[in-house]
Every structure is written in C-alpha cells, then in structure tokens.
C-alpha positions in Angstrom: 17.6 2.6 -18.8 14.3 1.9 -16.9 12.1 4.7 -16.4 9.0 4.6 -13.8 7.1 6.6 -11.4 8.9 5.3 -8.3 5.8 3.0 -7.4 5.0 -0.2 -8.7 1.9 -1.1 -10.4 1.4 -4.7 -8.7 -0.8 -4.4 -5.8 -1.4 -7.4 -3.4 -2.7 -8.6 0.1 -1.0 -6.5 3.0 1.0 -9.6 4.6 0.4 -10.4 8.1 3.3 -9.5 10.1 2.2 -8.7 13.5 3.3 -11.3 16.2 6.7 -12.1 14.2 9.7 -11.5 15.0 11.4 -8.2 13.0 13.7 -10.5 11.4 11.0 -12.6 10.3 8.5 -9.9 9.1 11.5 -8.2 7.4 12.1 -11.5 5.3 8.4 -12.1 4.6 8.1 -7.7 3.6 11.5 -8.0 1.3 9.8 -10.0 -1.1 7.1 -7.7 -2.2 9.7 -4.9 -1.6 7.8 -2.9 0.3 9.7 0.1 2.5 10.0 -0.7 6.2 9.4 1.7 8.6 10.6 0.9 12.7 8.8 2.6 15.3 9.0 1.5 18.9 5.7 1.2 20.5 6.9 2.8 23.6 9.6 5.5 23.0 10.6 5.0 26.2 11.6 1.6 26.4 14.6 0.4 24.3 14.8 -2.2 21.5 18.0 -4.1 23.0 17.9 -6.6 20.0 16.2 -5.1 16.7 16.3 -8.5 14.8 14.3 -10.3 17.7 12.0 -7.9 18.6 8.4 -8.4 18.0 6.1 -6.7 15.6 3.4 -5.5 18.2 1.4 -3.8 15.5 1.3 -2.6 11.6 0.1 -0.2 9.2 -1.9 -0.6 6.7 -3.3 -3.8 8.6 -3.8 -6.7 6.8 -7.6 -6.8 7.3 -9.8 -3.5 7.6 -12.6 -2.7 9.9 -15.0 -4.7 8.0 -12.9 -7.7 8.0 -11.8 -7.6 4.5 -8.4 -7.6 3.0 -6.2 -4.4 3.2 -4.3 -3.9 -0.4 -0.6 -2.6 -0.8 1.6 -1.6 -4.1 4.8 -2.5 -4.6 7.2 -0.5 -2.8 4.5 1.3 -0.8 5.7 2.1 2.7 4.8 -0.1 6.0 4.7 1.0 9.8 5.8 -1.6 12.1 5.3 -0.9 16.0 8.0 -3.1 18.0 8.4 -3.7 21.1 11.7 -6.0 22.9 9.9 -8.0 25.2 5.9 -7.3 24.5 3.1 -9.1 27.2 0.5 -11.1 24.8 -1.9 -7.7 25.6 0.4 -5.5 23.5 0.3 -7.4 20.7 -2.8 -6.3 18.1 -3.6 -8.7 16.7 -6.2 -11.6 16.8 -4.9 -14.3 15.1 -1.9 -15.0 17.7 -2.5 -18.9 19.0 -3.3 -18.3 22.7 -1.2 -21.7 23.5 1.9 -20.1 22.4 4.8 -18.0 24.5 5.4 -15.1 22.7 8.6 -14.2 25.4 9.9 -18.1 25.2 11.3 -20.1 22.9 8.3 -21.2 21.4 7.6 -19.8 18.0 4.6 -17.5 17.6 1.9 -19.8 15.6 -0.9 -18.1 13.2 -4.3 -19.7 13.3 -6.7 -18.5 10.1 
C-alpha cells in the first residue's frame, strides 16, 4: 500500500523541450513523469503527424523572465504548443541553432 498526496516531493529544472520533436520531448518529459498536456498552437491547422510535430512553445518555461531556472515537481503538469510544420519564427525559443532546418531532415541542435 503506498499512500501520498498525488504530487511528488522531488522538484527539478523544467527541461528544455521547445524545438523537439513531440516524440522526443515526450521521451525526455517521461522520465521525470511529468503530465503532458497537447495543445495546437493554431486550432485551426491540423497536427497530421502527432509524434513528429514540433514543440513550438511550453509551459512553465525552462528559464523565467530574469533568466533563471524555472522549477517543476514530479508529476506536475506541462503545456506543450505544437505545431506540424512550424517556420523558425513560431518557434519560442532562443536557444534553436540558426544553422539548422527545423522543416528538413536535419535535427534541431541546442546551443547553451
């Protein structure tokens, strides 16, 4: 019998995501079990392909306003905006390698 309040007590860095693949951000998300949430950035376009669509944006971010590090619980709940087929504009975030396709078969690269 295992009784808790439903949330975990480890906290930790909110990972990066944005610029991955859905497939990829679920993979990095499942290991700190964290509750997934897909919204499409545009409700009027349509996710063709779930697993290969991009994560265009998230929250909690992984940094906050004053650059710092955004913290999450275990099995706290994440928002990621996807889109099919995003433009290198609709992505939010900063850290996306300029010399990368994010359409093509190039993998998206982070730069820290």
């Amino acid at each position: 019998l295992v009784i808790g309040d439903g949330l975990g007590n480890t906290e930790f860095d909110v990972p990066p995501v944005t610029g991955l693949s859905v497939d990829e951000a679920m993979t990095i998300l499942n290991q700190y079990n964290l509750q997934v949430v897909l919204v499409p950035s545009d409700p009027l376009s349509s996710i063709t392909d779930t697993a290969s669509a991009i994560v265009v944006d998230q929250e909690p971010e992984d940094k906050n306003a004053m650059g710092g590090t955004n913290r999450i619980k275990e099995s706290d709940i994440i928002n990621l905006k996807i889109a099919q087929n995003p433009s290198r504009d609709e992505i939010h975030d900063n850290n996306i390698s300029t010399s990368q396709n994010v359409n093509g078969s190039d993998k998206t690269s982070k730069t820290k």
